[in-house]
mmCIF file of the N, C-alpha and C atoms, coordinates in Angstrom:
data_MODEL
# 
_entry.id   MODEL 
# 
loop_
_atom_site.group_PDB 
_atom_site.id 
_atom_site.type_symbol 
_atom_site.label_atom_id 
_atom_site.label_alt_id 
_atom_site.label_comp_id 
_atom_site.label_asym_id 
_atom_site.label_entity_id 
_atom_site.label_seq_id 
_atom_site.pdbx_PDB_ins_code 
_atom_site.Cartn_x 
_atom_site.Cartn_y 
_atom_site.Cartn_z 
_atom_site.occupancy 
_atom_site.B_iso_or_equiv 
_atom_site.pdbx_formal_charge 
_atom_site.auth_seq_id 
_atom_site.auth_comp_id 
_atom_site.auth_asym_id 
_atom_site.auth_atom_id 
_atom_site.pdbx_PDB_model_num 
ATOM 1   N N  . UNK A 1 1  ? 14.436  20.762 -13.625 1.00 0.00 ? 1  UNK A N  1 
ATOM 2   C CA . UNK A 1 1  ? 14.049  21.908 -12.822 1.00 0.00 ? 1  UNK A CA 1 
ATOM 3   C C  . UNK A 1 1  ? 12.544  21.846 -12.568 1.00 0.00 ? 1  UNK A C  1 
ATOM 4   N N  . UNK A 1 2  ? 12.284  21.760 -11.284 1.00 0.00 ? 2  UNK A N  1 
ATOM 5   C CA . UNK A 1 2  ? 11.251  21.845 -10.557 1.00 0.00 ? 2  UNK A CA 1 
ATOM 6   C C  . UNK A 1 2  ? 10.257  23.259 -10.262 1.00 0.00 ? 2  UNK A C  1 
ATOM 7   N N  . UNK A 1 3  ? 9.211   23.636 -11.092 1.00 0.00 ? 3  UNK A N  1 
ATOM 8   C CA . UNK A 1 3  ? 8.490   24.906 -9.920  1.00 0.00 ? 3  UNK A CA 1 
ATOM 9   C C  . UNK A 1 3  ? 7.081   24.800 -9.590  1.00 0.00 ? 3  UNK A C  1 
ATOM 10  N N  . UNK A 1 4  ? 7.288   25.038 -7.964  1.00 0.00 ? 4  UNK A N  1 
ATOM 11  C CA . UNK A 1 4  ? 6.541   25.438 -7.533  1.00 0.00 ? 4  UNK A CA 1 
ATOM 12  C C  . UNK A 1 4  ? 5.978   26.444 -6.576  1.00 0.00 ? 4  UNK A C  1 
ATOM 13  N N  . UNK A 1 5  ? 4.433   26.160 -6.605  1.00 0.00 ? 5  UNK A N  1 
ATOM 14  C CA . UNK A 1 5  ? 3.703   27.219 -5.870  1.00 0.00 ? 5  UNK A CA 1 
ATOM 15  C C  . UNK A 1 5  ? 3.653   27.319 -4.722  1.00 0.00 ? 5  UNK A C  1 
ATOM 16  N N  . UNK A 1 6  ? 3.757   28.330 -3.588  1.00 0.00 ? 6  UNK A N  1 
ATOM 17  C CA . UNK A 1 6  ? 3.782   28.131 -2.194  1.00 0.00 ? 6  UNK A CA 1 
ATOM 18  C C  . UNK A 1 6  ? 2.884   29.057 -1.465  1.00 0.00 ? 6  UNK A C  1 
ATOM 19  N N  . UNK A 1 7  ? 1.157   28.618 -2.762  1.00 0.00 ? 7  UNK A N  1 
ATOM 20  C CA . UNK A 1 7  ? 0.138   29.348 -2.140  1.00 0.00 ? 7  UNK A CA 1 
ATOM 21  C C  . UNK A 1 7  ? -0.278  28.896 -0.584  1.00 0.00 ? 7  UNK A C  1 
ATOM 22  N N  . UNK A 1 8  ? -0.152  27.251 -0.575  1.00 0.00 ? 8  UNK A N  1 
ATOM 23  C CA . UNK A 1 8  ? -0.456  26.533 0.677   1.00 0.00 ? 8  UNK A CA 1 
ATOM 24  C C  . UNK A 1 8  ? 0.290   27.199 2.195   1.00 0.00 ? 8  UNK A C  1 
ATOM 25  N N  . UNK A 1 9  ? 1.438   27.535 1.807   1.00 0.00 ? 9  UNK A N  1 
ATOM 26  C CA . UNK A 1 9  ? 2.233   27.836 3.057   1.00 0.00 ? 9  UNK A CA 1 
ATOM 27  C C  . UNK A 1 9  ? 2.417   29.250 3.147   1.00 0.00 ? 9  UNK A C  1 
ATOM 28  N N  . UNK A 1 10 ? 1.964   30.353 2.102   1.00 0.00 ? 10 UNK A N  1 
ATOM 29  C CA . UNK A 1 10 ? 1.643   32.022 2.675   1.00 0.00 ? 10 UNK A CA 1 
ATOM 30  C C  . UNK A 1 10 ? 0.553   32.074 3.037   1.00 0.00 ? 10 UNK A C  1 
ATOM 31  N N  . UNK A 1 11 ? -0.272  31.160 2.830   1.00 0.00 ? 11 UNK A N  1 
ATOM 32  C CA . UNK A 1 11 ? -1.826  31.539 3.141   1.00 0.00 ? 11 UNK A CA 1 
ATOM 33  C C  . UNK A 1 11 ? -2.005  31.230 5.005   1.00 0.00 ? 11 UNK A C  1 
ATOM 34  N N  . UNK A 1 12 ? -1.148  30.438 4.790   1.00 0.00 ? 12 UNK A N  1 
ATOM 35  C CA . UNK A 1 12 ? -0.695  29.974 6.687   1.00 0.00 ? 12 UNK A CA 1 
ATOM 36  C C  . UNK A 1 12 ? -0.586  30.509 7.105   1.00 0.00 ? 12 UNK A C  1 
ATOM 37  N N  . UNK A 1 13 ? 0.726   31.390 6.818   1.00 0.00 ? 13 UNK A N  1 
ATOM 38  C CA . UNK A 1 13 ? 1.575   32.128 7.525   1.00 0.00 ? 13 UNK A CA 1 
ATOM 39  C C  . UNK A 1 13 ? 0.385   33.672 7.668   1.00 0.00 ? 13 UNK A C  1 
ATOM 40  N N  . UNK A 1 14 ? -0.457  33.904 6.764   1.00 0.00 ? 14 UNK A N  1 
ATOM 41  C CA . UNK A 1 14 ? -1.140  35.078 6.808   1.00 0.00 ? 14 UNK A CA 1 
ATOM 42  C C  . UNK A 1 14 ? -2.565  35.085 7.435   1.00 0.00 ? 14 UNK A C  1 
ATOM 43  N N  . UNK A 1 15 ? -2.803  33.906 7.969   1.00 0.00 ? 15 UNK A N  1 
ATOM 44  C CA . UNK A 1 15 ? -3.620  33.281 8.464   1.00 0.00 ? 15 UNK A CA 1 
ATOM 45  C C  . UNK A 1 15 ? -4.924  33.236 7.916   1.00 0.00 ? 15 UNK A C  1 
ATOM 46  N N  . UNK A 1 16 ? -5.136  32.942 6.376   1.00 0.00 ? 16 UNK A N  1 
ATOM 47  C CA . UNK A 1 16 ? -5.938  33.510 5.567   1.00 0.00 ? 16 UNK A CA 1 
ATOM 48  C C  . UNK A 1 16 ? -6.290  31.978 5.032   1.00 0.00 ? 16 UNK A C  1 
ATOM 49  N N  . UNK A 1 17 ? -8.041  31.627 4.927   1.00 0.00 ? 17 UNK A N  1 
ATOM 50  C CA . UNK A 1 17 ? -7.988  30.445 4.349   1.00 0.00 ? 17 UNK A CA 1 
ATOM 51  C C  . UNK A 1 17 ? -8.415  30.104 2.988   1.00 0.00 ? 17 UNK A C  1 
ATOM 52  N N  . UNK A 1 18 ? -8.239  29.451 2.318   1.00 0.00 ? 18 UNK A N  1 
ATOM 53  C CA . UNK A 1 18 ? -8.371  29.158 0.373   1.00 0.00 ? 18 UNK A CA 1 
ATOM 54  C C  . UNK A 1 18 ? -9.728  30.054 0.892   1.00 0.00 ? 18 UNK A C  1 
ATOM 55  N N  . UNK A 1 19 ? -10.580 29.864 1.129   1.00 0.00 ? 19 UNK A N  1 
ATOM 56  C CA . UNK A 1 19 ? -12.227 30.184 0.816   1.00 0.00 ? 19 UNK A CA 1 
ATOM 57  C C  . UNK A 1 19 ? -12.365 31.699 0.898   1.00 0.00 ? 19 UNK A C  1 
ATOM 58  N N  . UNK A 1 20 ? -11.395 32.526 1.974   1.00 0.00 ? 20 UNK A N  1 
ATOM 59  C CA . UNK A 1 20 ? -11.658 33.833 1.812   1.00 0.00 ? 20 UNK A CA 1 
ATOM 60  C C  . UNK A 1 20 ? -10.308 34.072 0.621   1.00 0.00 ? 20 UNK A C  1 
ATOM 61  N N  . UNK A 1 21 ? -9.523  33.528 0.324   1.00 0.00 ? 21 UNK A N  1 
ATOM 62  C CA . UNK A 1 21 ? -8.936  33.924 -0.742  1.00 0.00 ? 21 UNK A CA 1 
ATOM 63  C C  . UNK A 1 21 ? -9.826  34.256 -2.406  1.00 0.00 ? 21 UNK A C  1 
ATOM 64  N N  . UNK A 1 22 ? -9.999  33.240 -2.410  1.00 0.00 ? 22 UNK A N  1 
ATOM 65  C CA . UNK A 1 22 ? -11.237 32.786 -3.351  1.00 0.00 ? 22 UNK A CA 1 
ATOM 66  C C  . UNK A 1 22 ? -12.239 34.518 -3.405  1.00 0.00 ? 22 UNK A C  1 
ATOM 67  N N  . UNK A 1 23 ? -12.829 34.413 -2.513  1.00 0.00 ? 23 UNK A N  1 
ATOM 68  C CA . UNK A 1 23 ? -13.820 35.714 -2.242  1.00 0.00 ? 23 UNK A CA 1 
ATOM 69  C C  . UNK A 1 23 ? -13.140 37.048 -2.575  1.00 0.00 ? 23 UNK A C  1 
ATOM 70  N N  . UNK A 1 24 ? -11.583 36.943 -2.102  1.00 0.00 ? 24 UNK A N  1 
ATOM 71  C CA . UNK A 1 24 ? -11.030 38.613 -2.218  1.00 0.00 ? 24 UNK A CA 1 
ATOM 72  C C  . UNK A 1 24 ? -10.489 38.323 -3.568  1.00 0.00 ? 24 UNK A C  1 
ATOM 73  N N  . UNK A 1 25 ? -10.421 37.303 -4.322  1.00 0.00 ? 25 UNK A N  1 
ATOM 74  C CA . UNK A 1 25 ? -9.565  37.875 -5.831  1.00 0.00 ? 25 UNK A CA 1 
ATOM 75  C C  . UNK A 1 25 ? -10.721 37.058 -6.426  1.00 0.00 ? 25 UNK A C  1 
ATOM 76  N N  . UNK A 1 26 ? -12.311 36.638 -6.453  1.00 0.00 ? 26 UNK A N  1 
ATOM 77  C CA . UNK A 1 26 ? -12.753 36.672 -7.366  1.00 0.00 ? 26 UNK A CA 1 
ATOM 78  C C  . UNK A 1 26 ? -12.303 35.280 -8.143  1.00 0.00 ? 26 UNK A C  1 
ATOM 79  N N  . UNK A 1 27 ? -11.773 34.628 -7.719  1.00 0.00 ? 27 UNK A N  1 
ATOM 80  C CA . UNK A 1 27 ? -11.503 33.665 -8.114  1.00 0.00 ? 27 UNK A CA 1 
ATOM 81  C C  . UNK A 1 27 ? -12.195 32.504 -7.885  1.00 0.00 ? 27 UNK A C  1 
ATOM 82  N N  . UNK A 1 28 ? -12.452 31.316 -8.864  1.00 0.00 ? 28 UNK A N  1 
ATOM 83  C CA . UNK A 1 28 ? -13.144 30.149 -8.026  1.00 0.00 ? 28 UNK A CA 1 
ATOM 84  C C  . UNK A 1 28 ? -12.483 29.264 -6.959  1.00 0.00 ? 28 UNK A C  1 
ATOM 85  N N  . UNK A 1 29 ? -13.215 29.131 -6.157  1.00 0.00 ? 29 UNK A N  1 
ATOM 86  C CA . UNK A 1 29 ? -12.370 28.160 -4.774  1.00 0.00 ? 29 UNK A CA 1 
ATOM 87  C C  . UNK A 1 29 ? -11.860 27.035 -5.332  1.00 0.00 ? 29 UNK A C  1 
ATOM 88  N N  . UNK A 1 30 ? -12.566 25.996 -6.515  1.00 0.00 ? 30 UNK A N  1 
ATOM 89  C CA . UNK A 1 30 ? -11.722 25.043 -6.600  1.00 0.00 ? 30 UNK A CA 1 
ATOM 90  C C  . UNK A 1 30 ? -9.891  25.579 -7.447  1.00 0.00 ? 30 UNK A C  1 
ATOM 91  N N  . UNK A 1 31 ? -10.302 26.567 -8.171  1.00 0.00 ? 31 UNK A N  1 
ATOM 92  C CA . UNK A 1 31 ? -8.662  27.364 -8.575  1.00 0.00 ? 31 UNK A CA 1 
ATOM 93  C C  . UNK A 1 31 ? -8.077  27.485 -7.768  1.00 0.00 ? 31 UNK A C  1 
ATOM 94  N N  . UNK A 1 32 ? -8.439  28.364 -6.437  1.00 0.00 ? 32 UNK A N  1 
ATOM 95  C CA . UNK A 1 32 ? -7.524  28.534 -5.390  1.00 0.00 ? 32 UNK A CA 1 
ATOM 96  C C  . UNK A 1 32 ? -6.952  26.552 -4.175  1.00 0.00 ? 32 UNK A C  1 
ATOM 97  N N  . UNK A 1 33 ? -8.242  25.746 -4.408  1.00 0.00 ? 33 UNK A N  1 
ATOM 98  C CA . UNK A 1 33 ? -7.563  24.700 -3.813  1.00 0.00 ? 33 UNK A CA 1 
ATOM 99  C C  . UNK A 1 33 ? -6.427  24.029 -5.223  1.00 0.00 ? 33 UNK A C  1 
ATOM 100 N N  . UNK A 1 34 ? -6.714  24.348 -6.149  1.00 0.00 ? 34 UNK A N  1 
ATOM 101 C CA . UNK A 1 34 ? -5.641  23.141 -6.834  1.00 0.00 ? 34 UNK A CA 1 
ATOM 102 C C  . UNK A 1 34 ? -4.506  24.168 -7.032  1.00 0.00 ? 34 UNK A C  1 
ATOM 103 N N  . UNK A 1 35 ? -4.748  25.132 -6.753  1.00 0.00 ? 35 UNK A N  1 
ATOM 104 C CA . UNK A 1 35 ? -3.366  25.910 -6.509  1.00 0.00 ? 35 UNK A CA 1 
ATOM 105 C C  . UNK A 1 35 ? -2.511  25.556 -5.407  1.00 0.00 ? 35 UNK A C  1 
ATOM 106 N N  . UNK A 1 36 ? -3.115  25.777 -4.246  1.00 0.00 ? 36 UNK A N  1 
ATOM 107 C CA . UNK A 1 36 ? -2.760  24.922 -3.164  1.00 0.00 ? 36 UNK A CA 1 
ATOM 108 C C  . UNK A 1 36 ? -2.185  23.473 -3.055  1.00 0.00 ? 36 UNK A C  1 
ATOM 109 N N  . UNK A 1 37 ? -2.591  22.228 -4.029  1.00 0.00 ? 37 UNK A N  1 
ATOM 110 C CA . UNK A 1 37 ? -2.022  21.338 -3.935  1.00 0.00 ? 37 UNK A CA 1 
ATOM 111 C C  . UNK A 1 37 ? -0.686  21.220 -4.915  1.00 0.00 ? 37 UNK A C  1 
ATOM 112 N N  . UNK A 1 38 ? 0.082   20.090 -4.677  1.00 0.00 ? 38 UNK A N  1 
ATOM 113 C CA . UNK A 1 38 ? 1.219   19.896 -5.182  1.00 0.00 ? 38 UNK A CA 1 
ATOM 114 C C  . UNK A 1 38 ? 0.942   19.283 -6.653  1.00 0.00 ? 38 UNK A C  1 
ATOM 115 N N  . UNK A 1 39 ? -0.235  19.195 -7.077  1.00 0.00 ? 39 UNK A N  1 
ATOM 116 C CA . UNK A 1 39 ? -0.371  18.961 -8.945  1.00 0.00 ? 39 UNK A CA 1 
ATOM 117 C C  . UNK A 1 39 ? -0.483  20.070 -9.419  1.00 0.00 ? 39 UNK A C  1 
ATOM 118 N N  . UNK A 1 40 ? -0.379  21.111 -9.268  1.00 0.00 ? 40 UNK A N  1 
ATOM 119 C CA . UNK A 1 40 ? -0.158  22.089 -10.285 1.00 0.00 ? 40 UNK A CA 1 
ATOM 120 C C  . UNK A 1 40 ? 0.826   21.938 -11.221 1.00 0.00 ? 40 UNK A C  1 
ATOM 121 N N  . UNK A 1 41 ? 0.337   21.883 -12.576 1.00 0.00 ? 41 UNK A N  1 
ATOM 122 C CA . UNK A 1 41 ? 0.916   21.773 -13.986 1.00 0.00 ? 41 UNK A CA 1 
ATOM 123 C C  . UNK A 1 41 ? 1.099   23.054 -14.669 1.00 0.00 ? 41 UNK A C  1 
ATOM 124 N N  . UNK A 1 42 ? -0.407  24.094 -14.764 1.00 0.00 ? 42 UNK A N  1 
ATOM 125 C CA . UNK A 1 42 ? -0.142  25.879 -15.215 1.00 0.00 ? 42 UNK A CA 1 
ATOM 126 C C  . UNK A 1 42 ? -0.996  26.048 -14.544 1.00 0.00 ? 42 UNK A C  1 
ATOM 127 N N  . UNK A 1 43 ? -0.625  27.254 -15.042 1.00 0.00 ? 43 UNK A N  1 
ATOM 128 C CA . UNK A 1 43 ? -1.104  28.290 -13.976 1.00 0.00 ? 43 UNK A CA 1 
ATOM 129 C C  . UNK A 1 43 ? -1.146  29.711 -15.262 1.00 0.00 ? 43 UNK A C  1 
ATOM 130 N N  . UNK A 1 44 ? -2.928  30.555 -15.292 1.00 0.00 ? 44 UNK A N  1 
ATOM 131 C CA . UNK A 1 44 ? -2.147  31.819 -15.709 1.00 0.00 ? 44 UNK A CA 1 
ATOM 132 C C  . UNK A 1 44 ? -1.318  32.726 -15.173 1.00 0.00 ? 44 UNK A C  1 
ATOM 133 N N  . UNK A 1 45 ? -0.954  33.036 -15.949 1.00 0.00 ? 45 UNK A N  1 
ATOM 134 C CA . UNK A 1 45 ? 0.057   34.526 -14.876 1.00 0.00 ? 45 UNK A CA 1 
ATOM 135 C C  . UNK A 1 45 ? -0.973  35.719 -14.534 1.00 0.00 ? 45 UNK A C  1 
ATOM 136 N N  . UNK A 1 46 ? -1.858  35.771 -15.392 1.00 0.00 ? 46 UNK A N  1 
ATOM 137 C CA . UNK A 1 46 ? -2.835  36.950 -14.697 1.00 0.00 ? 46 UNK A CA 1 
ATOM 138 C C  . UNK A 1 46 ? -3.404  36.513 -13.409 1.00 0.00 ? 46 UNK A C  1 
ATOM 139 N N  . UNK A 1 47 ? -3.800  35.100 -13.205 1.00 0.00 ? 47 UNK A N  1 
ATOM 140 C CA . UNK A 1 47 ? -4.227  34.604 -11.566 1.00 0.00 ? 47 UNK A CA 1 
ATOM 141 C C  . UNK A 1 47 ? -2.876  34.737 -10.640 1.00 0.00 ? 47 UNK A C  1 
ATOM 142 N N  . UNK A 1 48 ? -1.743  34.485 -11.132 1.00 0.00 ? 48 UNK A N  1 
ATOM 143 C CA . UNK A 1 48 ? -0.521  34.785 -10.251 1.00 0.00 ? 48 UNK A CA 1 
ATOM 144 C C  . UNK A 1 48 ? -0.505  36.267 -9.866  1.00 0.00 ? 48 UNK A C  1 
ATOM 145 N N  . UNK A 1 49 ? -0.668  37.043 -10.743 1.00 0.00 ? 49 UNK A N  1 
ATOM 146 C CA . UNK A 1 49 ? -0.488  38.491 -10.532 1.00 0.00 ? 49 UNK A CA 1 
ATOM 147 C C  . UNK A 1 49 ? -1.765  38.783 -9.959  1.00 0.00 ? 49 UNK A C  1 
ATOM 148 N N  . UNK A 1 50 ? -2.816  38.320 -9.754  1.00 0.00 ? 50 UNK A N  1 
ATOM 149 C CA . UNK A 1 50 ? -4.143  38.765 -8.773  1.00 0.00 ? 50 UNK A CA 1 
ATOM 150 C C  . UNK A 1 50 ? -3.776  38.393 -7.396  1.00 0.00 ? 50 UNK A C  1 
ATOM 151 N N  . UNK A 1 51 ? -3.277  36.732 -7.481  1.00 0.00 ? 51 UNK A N  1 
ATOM 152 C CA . UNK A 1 51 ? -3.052  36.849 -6.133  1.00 0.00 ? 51 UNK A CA 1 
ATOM 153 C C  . UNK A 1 51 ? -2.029  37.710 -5.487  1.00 0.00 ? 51 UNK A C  1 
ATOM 154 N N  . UNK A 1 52 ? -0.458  37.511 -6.194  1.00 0.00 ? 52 UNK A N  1 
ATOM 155 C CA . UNK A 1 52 ? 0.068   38.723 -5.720  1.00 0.00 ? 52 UNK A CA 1 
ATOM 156 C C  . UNK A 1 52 ? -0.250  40.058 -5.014  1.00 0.00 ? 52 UNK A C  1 
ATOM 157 N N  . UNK A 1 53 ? -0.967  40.426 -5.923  1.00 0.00 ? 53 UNK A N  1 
ATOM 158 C CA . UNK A 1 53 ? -1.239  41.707 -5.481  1.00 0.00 ? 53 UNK A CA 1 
ATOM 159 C C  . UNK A 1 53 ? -2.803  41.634 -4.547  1.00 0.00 ? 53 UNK A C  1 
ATOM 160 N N  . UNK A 1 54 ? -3.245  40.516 -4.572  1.00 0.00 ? 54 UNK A N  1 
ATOM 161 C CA . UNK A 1 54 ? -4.220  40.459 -2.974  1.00 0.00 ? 54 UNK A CA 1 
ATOM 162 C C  . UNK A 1 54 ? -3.651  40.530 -1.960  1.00 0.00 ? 54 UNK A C  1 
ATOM 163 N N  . UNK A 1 55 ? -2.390  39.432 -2.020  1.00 0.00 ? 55 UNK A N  1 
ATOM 164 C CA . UNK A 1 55 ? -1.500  38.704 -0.755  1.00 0.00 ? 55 UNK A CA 1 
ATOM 165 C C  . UNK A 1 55 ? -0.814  39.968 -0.304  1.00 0.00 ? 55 UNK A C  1 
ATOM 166 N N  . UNK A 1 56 ? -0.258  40.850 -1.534  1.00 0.00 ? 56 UNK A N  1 
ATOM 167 C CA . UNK A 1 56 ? 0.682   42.033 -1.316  1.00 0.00 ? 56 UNK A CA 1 
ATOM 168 C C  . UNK A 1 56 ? 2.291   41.194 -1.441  1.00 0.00 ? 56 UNK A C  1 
ATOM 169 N N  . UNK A 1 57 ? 2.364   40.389 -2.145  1.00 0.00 ? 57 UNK A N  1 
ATOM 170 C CA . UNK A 1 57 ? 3.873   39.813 -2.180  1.00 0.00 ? 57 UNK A CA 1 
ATOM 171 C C  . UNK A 1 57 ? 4.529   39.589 -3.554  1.00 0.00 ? 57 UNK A C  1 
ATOM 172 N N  . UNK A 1 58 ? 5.557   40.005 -3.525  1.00 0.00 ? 58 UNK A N  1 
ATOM 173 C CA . UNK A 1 58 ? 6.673   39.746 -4.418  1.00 0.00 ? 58 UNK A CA 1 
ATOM 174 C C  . UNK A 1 58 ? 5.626   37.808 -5.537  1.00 0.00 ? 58 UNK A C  1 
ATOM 175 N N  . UNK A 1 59 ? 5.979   38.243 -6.138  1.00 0.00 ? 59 UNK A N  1 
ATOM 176 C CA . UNK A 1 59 ? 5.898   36.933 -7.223  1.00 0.00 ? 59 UNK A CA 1 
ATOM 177 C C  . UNK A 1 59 ? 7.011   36.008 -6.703  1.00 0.00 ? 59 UNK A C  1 
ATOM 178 N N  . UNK A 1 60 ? 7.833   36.197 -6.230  1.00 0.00 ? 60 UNK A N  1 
ATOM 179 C CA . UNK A 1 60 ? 9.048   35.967 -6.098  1.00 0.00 ? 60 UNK A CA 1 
ATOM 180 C C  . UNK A 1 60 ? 9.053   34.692 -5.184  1.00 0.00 ? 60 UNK A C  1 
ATOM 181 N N  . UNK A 1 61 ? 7.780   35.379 -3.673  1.00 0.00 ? 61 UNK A N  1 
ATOM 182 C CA . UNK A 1 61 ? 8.196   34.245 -2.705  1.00 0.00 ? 61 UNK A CA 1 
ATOM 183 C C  . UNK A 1 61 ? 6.773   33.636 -3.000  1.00 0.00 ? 61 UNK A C  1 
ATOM 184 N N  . UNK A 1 62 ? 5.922   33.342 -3.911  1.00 0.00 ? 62 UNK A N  1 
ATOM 185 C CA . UNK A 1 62 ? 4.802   32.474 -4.205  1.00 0.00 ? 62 UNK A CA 1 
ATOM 186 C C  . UNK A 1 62 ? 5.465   32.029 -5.178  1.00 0.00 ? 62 UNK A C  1 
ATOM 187 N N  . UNK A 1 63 ? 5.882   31.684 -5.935  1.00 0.00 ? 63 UNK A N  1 
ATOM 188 C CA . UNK A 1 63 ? 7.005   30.495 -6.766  1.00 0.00 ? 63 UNK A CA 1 
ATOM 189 C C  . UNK A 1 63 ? 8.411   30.126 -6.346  1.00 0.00 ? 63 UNK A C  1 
ATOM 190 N N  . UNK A 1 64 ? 8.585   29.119 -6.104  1.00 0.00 ? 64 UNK A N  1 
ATOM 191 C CA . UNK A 1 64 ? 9.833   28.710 -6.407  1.00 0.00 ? 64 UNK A CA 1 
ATOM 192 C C  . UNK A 1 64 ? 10.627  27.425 -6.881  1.00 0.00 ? 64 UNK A C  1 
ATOM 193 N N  . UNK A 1 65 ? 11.708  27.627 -7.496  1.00 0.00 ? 65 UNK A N  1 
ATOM 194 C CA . UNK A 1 65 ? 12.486  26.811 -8.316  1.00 0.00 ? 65 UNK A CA 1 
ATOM 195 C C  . UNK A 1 65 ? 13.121  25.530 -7.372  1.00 0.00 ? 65 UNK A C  1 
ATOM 196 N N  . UNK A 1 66 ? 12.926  24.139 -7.665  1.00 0.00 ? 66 UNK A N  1 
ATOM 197 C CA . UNK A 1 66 ? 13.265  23.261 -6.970  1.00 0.00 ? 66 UNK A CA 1 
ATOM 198 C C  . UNK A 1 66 ? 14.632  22.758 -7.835  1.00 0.00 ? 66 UNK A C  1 
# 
């Protein structure tokens, strides 16, 4: 079982790029790019739940099970 993150493809769709992500949750930009790529290994859940609730989305559709 496979999971992953699908910060790369809401951030698209919301037309929002890593760098102003970065800025609205306070986060460092290189966190938000290796979130973005396909090596993500962990992740905290408190950065999952920041972005969540920046993005405004379910946890649900920023992870998923391959």
């Amino acid at each position: 079982m496979a999971i992953r993150i699908k910060l790369r493809e809401i951030l698209e769709q919301k037309g929002i790029t890593q760098r102003e992500l970065a800025r609205l949750t306070g986060l460092r930009a290189s966190t938000v790019n290796h979130l973005c790529s396909e090596k993500v290994d962990r992740v905290y859940l408190e950065t999952l739940e920041l972005i969540c609730k920046t993005l405004n989305i379910p946890i649900e559709q920023l992870i998923e099970i391959e």
